[in-house]
VEXLO-173338 format. One record per residue (C-alpha): residue in three letters; z, y, x; residue number from 1. Coordinates in steps of 0.1 Angstrom, whole numbers, always signed. Example, Ala and Ser with C-alpha at 12.3 -4.5 7.8 and 13.67 -1.06 7.14 Angstrom:
BEGIN
REC;ALA;+78;-45;+123;1
REC;SER;+71;-11;+137;2
! end
This chain:
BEGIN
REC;UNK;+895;-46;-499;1
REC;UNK;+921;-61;-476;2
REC;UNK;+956;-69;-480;3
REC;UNK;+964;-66;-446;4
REC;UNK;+958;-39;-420;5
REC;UNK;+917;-34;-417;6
REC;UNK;+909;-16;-384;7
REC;UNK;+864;-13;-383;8
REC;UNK;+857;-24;-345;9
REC;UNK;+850;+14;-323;10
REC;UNK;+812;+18;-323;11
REC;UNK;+803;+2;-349;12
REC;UNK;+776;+17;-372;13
REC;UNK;+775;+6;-414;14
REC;UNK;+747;+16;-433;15
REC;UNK;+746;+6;-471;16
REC;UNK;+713;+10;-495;17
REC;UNK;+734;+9;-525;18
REC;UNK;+752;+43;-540;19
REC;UNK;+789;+35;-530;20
REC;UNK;+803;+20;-497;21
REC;UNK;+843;+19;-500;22
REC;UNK;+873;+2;-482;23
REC;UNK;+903;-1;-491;24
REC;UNK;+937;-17;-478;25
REC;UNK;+975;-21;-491;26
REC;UNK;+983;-17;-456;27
REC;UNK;+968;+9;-434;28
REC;UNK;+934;+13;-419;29
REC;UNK;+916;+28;-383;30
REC;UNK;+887;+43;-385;31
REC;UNK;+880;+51;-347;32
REC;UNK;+844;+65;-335;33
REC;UNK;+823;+48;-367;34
REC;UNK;+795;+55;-386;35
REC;UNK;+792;+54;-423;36
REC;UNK;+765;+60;-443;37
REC;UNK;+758;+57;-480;38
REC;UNK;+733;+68;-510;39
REC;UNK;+757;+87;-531;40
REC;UNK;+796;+81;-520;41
REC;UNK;+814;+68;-487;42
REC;UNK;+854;+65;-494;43
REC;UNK;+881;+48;-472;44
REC;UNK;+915;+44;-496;45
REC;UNK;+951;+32;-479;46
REC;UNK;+982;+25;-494;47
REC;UNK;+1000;+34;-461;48
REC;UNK;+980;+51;-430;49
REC;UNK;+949;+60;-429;50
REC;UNK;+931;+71;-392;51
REC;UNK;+900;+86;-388;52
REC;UNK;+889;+101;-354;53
REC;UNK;+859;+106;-342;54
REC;UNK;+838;+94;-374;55
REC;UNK;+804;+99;-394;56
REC;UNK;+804;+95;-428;57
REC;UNK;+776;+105;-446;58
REC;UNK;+754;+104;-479;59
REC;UNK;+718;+110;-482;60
REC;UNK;+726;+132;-516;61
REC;UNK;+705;+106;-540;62
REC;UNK;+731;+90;-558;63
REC;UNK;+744;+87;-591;64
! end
């Protein structure tokens, strides 16, 4: 969670064990040519903008 504008670095590559990965900002967020991957649930929340280009995001289905 951020209160401020979150942008995830182009390229980069996140991959969480655990059933939920989120972000969230009051501000906006960029999500440019990245990779997300989760158990059960990937979610990216914004108060303001929200880019996505170019992006993965994935579960493996064996969540909750």
């Amino acid at each position: 969670m951020s209160i401020e504008a979150l942008s995830i670095d182009t390229g980069t590559s996140i991959s969480y064990a655990g059933d939920s990965l989120g972000f969230g900002s009051l501000e906006s967020i960029d999500v440019i040519n990245v990779d997300l991957h989760a158990e059960g649930e990937v979610s990216v929340r914004s108060l303001d903008t929200l880019v996505i280009n170019d992006s993965t995001m994935s579960t493996s289905g064996n969540g909750g």
